[in-house]
Structure formats: C-alpha cells, structure tokens
N, C-alpha and C positions, 0 to 999 in steps of 0.2 A: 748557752751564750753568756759572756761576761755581762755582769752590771755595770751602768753604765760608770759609777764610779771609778770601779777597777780598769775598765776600759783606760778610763780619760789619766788614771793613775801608770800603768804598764807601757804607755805606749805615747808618753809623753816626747821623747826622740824620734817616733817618725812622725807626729804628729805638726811637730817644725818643722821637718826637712819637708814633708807636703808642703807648709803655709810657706816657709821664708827659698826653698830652693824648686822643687820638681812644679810647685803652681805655678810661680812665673815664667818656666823652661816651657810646659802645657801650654800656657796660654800665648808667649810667641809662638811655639810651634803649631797649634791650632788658627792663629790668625793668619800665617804665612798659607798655610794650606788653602783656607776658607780665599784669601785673595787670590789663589792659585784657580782653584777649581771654580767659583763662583764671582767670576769678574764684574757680574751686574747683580749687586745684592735684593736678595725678595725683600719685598716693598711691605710694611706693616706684618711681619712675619710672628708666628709663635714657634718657637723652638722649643723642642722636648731633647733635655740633656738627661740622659738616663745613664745613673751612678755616677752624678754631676762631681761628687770627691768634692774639694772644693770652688766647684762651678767656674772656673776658666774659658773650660773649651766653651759653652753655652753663650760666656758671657763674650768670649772673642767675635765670636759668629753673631750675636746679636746687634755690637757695636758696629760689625760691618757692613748691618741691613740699616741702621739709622736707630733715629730715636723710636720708632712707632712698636720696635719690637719687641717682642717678650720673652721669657723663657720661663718652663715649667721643668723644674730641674728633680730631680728623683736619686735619693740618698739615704742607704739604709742606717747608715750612724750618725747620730745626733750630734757628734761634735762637727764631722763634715758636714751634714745640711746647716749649721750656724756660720761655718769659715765660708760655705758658698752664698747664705744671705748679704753676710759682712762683703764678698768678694764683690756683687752685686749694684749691693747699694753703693759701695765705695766707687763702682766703676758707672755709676749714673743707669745701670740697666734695671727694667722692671722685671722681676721674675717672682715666681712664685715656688719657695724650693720645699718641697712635701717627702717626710721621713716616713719613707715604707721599701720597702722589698721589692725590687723586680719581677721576682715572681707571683706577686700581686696585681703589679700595675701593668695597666693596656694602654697604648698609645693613643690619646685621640685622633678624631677623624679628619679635627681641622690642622692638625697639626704639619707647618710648611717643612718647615726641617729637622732632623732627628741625627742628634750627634753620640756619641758611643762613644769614649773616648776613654783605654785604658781600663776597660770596665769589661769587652765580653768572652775576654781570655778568665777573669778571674770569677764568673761564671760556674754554676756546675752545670754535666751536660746536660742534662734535662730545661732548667730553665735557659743553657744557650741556646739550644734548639728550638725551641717555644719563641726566644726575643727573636733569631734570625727568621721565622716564617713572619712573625711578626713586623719584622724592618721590610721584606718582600713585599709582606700586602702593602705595605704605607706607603711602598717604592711605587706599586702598581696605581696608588689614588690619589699620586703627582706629589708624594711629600721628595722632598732630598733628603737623601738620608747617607752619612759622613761616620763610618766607624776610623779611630783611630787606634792603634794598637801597635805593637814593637815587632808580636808576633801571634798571629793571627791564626785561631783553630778555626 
C-alpha cells in the first residue's frame, strides 16, 4: 500500500475531479434518487455510508430526513474520510466519518439506512460478498438500505 504521502502526491488530479466535479454530480444524483424512492423521510435516522469517498451520498440522504440525523460514514483513505468530514460539516449534517476498511467494519444494528454508493463494484469478491449478506441481514431488521453503482456485480 502507498504511503500516505505518496498517495496524496500521485493522485492529486483525481483527487479534484472527486472534490470539485464527480462529488457534486453524487450528491445530486443521490438526493434525486433518495426523493424518488423515500418520499417520507426516516425521522431521527443514522445512516451508515460505507466507502462514503467524499460523503455525499450519506450526506444527501441525511439532509432529506431533517436535522436529527446522522451519518457514520466509512473510508479507507484518509484524504477521503477528511473531504467527507469537510463535506459534512459544510453541509450542516452531523456525521461521524471513521478511516478503516470494509472488510473490518460491521454495520450496526440500529442503523436506519445504509447507502453504498459507487463503492461495491470496486470491492473485491470476497469482501463484496460478505458486505451484500451483510446489506440482506440489515434489509431483514428494517434498515433501508440504497446501493448506487453505474454497474452493478
């Protein structure tokens, strides 16, 4: 794995084009959706945006339940869990964005909605397979749960 300087050094052109073009294209396209499919938004909700990138989708869906809601956003590069802090705070939502791995993290049990967005195509199969049983159970013990993806394994 790069360090993270070299990270933050090599890859400073997509690094913009996430912050200044594809986050704001996300996060209309995730709020259009969330008003599409969830025309009565969950009242004091916690949202779990898993591989939040720069926390859009989490933060679209949270602004459309109201102020009570949260997000726990989940980001394994540290430049992203900062751009989705920054995205967060700028947008008035409270979230709590924590830099780990996927394949680490379990979804809590209270958690109302569970958004994927753009994150479990780039997956490998072992842990895509683990998060989709994973998204099933959370489906089964009343979470929503909202993958977005261009194209979908």
């Amino acid at each position: 794995m790069k360090s993270r300087t070299r990270w933050r050094r090599s890859s400073a052109g997509k690094r913009a084009a996430f912050a200044l073009y594809y986050g704001p294209l996300h996060f209309l396209l995730a709020r259009e959706i969330v008003r599409e499919v969830e025309p009565h938004p969950l009242p004091a909700a916690l949202l779990v945006d898993l591989g939040c990138g720069t926390g859009v989708a989490g933060a679209a869906w949270a602004m459309a339940c109201g102020p009570d809601a949260r997000v726990l956003g989940i980001e394994r590069h540290p430049w992203a869990a900062d751009e989705a802090r920054w995205t967060c705070r700028t947008l008035g939502v409270a979230a709590d964005i924590r830099c780990t791995d996927l394949a680490r993290f379990r979804v809590p049990s209270r958690a109302s909605g569970i958004v994927a967005a753009y994150t479990v195509n780039e997956l490998p199969a072992e842990t895509r397979e683990r998060l989709l049983r994973e998204l099933l159970a959370a489906d089964g013990r009343g979470s929503r749960v909202l993958v977005i993806e261009p194209i979908a394994r």
